[in-house]
N, C-alpha and C positions, 0 to 999 in steps of 0.2 A: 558447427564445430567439426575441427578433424578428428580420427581416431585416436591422434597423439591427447588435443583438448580433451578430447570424449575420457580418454582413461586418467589423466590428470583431473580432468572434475569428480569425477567416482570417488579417485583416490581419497580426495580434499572431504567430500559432501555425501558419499554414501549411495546406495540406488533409490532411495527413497526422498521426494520431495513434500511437503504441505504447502498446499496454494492454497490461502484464505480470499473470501471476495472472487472467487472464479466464476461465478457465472454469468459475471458481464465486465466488461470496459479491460480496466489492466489487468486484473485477475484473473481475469480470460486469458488475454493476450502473455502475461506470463506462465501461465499451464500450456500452452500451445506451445513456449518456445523450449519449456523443460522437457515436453514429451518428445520434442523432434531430435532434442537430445539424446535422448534416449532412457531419460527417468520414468521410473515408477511413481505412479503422483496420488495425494488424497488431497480430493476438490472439495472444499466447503465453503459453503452458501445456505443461505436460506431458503431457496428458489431449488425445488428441488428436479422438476420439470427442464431448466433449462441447464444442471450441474449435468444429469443423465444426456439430455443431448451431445455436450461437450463431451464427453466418458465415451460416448458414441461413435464419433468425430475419431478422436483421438485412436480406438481402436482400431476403425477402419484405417488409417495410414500407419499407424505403427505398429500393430497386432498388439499392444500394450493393452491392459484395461485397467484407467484408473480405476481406483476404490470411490465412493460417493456419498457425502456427509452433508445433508441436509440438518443444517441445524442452526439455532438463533447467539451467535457469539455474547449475544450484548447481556447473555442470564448465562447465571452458572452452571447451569444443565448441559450448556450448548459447551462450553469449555470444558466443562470434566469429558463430555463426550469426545470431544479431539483427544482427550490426552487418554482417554481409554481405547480408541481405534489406533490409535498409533502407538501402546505401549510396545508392540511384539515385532514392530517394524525395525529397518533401517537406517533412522531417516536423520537426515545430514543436514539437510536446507529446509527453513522455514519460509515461506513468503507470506509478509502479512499484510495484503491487501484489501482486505474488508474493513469497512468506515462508508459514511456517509455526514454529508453538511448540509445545513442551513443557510439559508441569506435575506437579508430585507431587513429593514429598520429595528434595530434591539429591543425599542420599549415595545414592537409589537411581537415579540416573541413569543413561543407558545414551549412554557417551562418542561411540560412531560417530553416534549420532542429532542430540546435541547438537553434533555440529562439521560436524555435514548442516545442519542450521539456522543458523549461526553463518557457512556459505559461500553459502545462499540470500539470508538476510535483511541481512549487514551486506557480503561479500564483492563476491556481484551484486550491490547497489546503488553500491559504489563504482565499480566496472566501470562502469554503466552510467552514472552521475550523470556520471562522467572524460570517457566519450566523447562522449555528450551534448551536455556540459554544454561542452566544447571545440568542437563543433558549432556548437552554439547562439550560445556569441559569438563565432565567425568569423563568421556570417550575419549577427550584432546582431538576434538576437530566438529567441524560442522559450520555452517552458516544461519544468519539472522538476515534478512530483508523487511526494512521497516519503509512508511510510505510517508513519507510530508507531503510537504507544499511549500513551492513559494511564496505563501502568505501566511507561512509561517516563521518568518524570518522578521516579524513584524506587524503590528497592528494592522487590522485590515477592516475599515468601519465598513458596515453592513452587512459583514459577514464574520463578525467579531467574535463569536465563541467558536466557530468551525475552525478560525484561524488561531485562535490560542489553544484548542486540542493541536492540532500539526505543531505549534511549537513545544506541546509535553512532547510528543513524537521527535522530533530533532531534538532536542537537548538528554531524551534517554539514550537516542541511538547512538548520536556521539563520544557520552560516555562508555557503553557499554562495547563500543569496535576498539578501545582504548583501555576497558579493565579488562577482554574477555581476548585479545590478542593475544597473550601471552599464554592462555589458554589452548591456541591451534584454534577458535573461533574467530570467523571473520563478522565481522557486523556494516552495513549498508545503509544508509539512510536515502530515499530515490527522493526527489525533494521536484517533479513536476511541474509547471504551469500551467495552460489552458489546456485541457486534454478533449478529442472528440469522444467522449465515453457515454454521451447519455447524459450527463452532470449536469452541463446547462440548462437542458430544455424539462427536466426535471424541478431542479431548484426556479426555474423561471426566468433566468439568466440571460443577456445574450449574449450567445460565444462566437466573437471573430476569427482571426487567427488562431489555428489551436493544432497541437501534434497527434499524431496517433496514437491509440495505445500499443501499437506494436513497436514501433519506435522509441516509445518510453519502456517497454520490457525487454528491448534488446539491447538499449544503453546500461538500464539498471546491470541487468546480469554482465556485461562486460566489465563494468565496474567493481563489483563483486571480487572482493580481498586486496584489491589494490587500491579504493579510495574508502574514506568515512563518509561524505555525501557528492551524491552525482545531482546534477541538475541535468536530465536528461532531454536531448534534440535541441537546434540548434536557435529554437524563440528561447525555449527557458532557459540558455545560455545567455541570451540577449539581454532577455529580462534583468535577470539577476545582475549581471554587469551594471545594467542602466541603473539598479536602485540602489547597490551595493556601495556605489561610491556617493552617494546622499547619506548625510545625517539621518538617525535613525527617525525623529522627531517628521522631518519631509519625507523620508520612505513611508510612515505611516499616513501623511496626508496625500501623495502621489497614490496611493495605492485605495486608501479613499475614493478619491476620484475615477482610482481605474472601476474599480468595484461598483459606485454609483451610475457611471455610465452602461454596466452589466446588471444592476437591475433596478435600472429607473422605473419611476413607476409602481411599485410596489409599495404597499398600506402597511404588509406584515409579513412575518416570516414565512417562507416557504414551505412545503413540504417536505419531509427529508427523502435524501439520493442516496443512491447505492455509488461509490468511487472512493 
């Protein structure tokens, strides 16, 4: 950003940002790109070892020091904890990038993992989108960054409940860039494809062609008050094109297949991923 952007983002979003999911893949990659901004950031994670090194990073180049919020989002200790470090702040822009998914055959899924997921990715984000998002327009401004997927736009067999959490995540964010607009609230829905973040080889995956996460966090944040959903870099443009004009019914078995060919081979559900 120039100093013109630089003091129009401020204006919009405040000096304070929260990056949820920061200490790896896009949550990473978008703390990196708000600190070069020149924001003041609270990094939370779970991973508290690797939130401090980033906080570390970031000081060295930009004398900045994020704040560092080691904590579990998916219990409400972890949540009240956000909302108690950041009562006394500034803070404009939310990014909620923390969630993690499962994949492999449904009947072989393992229920505690799936309803760990289910409290990260659609639970925390109501939490935090409510308080926020009630924040935001008492002040009359601020930003919401909420994360989908492409496989959220549609059944996704073998990775069927990870994909119907992303679709709670899109159809709240859309309404909410649309009731909280009028607000001076911008709302974002980043709706990604294959990302190189760790996701694949974690969940057991394999991932071919896939975009960066710094490419997906610098399309996100461009997109920021000017659109409802970004599909960002130029595969998950592709993607979405190629399934968007299929009937929803073959979007769902196209993407089947895409999926099956990503984790052939598997008996049972994966592990869950941080992304």
């Amino acid at each position: 950003m120039n100093q013109y952007q630089q003091e129009q983002f401020f204006a919009r979003y405040g000096q304070w940002a929260v990056v949820t999911g920061a200490s790896s893949g896009i949550g990473e990659a978008m703390a990196r790109e708000l600190a070069a901004a020149g924001l003041d950031l609270v990094l939370v994670a779970r991973r508290e070892g690797e939130l401090k090194r980033l906080a570390a990073e970031i000081a060295g180049r930009h004398v900045r020091q994020p704040r560092v919020l080691a904590v579990d989002l998916a219990q409400p200790a972890g949540l009240a904890a956000v909302e108690a470090a950041t009562a006394g702040l500034d803070v404009g822009l939310v990014v909620l990038a923390a969630g993690f998914g499962t994949s492999g055959p449904f009947p072989g899924a393992n229920y505690a993992e799936e309803t760990a997921m289910l409290d990260l990715n659609c639970r925390a984000v109501l939490a935090q989108s409510l308080h926020f998002g009630r924040r935001f327009a008492t002040n009359g401004r601020g930003g919401l960054i909420l994360f989908g997927s492409l496989v959220g736009f549609q059944g996704a067999p073998t990775a069927a409940h990870y994909a119907a959490t992303k679709a709670y995540v899109q159809t709240l964010g859309e309404a909410l860039h649309v009731e909280l607009a009028p607000r001076g609230v911008d709302v974002l829905v980043s709706a990604p494809g294959p990302v190189h973040s760790g996701f694949g080889a974690r969940a057991r995956m394999r991932m071919g062609a896939a975009e960066t996460p710094a490419t997906v966090a610098r399309a996100t944040l461009k997109a920021l008050g000017r659109r409802m959903t970004v599909t960002p870099g130029m595969l998950s443009k592709f993607l979405t094109w190629s399934l968007m004009t299929a009937p929803r019914p073959l979007r769902t078995r196209i993407m089947g297949r895409i999926m099956g060919g990503m984790t052939r081979g598997q008996a049972q559900a994966a592990a869950p991923v941080n992304g």
